[in-house]
Structure formats: C-alpha cells, structure tokens
C-alpha positions, 0 to 999 in steps of 0.5 A, a space after each residue: 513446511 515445504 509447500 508453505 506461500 507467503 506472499 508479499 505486495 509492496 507499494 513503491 513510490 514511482 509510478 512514472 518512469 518505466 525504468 526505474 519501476 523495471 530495475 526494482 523488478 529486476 531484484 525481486 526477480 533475482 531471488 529463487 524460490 520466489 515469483 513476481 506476478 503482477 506490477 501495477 503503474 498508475 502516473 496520477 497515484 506516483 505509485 507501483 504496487 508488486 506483487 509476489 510470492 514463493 516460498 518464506 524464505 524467499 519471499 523475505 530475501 526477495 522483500 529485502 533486497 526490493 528494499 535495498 534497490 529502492 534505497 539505492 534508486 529512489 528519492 521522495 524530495 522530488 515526489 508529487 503524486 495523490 496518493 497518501 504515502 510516508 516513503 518511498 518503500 512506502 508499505 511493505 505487506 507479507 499475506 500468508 496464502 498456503 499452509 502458513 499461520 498468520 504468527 509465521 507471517 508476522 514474524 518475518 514481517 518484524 524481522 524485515 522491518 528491523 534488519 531494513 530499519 537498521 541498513 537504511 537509516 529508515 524509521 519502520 512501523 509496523 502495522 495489521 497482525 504485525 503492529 506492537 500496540 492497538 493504535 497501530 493497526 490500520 495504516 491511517 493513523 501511521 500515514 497521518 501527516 504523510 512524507 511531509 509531516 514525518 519531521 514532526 511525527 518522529 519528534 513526538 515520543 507517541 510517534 516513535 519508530 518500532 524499528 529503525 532511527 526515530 530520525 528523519 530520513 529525507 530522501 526516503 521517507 519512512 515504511 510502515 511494514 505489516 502483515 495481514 490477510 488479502 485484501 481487494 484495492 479496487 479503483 472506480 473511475 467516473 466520467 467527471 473531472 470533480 473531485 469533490 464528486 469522487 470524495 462525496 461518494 467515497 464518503 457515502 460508502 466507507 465504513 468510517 462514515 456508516 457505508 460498506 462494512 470493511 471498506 476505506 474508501 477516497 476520492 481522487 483526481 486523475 489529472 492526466 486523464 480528466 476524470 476522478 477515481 473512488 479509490 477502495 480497500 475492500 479489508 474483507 471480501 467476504 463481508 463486501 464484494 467486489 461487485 458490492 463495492 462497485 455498484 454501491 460507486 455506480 448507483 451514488 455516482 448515478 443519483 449525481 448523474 454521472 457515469 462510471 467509465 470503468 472499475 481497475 483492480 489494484 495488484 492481487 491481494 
C-alpha cells in the first residue's frame, strides 16, 4: 500500500564522537521516501539510538545502507560503555506504524538480517515477531554474555547465528535484527552517584522480579555526571505508562531518601 509507514529505530554503538554519529545520519538521510526524526547521544551508554521511518521500501534501503556506513566507520575492539551490547549495529528494529501487518514488518526485518549477515561478514539474530524459535524473543537472552562473550556463544551449536557467519567478528561484533511493536525506553536519573541504588530499584519495578507489568528495568552509573540512572523498557504503554514507570522510580528512590533530578525519554518508539 501506498501509504503504508515502517519504522525503524537502531541502536549504534558510538555515543561519543558527534562526528561519526553525523556520517551515519548522513546515510540514512541519502535514502528518498524516508525521514530521520530524532538521534539520541548518551557518552555513559557509548550509544546512539536512530530514529526513522517512510515508506517500506525505503525505510529498508535506509536500514542497509545505515549498516554498510557503520561497517565501514565503527570498530567494537575499542568500545567501553554501560550499557549491554553485541555490536556495533548492536539491534536493529523495524515498527509497523500505518496500514502495515506486523508479518510485513517481519519479512524485511529477516531479509535485511540476512543480506547484511552475509555482506558484513556479521553473525544476525533475530529477535520479537521476527525471532525463529521462542528463546529468541526477548533481546536478554541473545545479549547474554555481550560483545565480549560472542566467541564462546557462537562456538555453541545452541547459539548459532540465524543469518549470517557463526563466526566471530571482531571489529563489529554481532546484531540482533527484530521486528516488534513501539515501545518506550525511558531513563530516570537520581541525585546519588551509587549504583547499588539504582539496581535496587530497578530490581523493585521490572517485571522479571514481580514489579510493573511489561517492564525491563537496570540500574546504571552516569560517571560523567556523578549520578546513577534507572534504566527502562516500557514493552507495552498500555499496560504501564510512562508517568506509571516514573513515579514507581520516584516513590522507591524517595523511601532511600533520594531525589529524582529528571526522567529522559530514549528515541520515539
């Protein structure tokens, strides 16, 4: 259809130099029928998350060539940063917004996986609506281990790639490849520099450990900053909201008497 939307929202790993942030917009940019709508930087996470959409086919084409400039500009042998990653494409999300099934979504979701799988040299997962077997759903288990862990992962028969070389790649990493419906990542940072703090209370409200319902929750230090972060997924607004998630922080960070200095929202969806 015509007026069908797809949206896509990778996560890059480079939250630091402005420029090579800049040259990877650039490619998406280049692609007609597709609009980037928001970059988001953070130097602690060492991470950028895009945001855009258009058309499907564009928005594919846009999604490849975003993956061939990182290929080219991005090595994961130097990267430190806190939050959990596989690579430097580290996932890779296709959002069916307007007049678009989710099976559409899913089918470009696999055939970018596998036409970047096999250009790059990079092992691919795949992961939500897209995922070939039920362990492969959520991104946890697929991260497990990280960047640095992916040597052993890929040794493991269990483990092996669904695009792409069961090999290791050492300057990229891997890329877990997805399709799924919007979700809300949303930051809370508080007034303490502890991070046992923040992993309490993210402990407190993620779903995993009987809090908010359709919630992943981490606590994280901001060492530029001097403070900590509860960092959240919210997989379904409509189960938990956004002024739900945050002052579920707010109220537990109060009973530790701590302050909350601000909530960030994280890309658009």
């Amino acid at each position: 259809m015509a007026d069908q939307i797809l949206e896509c929202v990778p996560n890059i790993s480079e939250g630091r130099d402005c420029r090579a942030v800049e040259g990877l917009a650039e490619a998406v940019r280049a692609t007609p029928d597709v609009r980037l709508v928001d970059i988001h930087m953070d130097p602690d996470h060492h991470r950028s998350v895009f945001t855009f959409l258009g058309a499907p086919g564009g928005v594919e084409r846009a999604a490849l060539a975003l993956a061939a400039a990182v290929a080219l500009a991005l090595d994961m042998r130097t990267h430190r940063g806190i939050h959990p990653r596989l690579g430097a494409l580290d996932v890779l999300p296709f959002v069916p917004l307007r007049d678009m099934p989710m099976a559409e979504a899913v089918t470009v979701a696999r055939r970018v996986g596998a036409v970047i799988g096999g250009a790059h040299d990079l092992p691919v997962y795949f992961y939500g609506a897209a995922a070939l077997s039920p362990g492969r759903r959520m991104l946890p288990p697929i991260r497990a281990g990280e960047y640095e862990g992916l040597p052993r992962k890929l040794a493991d028969p269990a483990w092996h790639p669904d695009a792409g070389p069961a090999r290791f790649n050492e300057r990229l990493g891997a890329t877990a490849v997805g399709a799924r419906e919007p979700l809300v990542a949303f930051n809370v940072w508080l007034e303490s520099a502890d991070p046992g703090v923040a992993r309490a209370i993210a402990r407190v409200v993620r779903e995993s450990s009987g809090g908010l319902p359709g919630v992943q929750a981490m606590g994280v230090p901001l060492a530029r900053r001097g403070l900590v972060q509860v960092s959240m997924n919210l997989l379904d607004y409509r189960r938990t909201s956004v002024a739900r998630a945050f002052d579920a922080v707010r109220d537990e960070a109060a009973r530790r008497g701590i302050a909350v200095r601000r909530g960030e929202l994280v890309g658009l969806a």
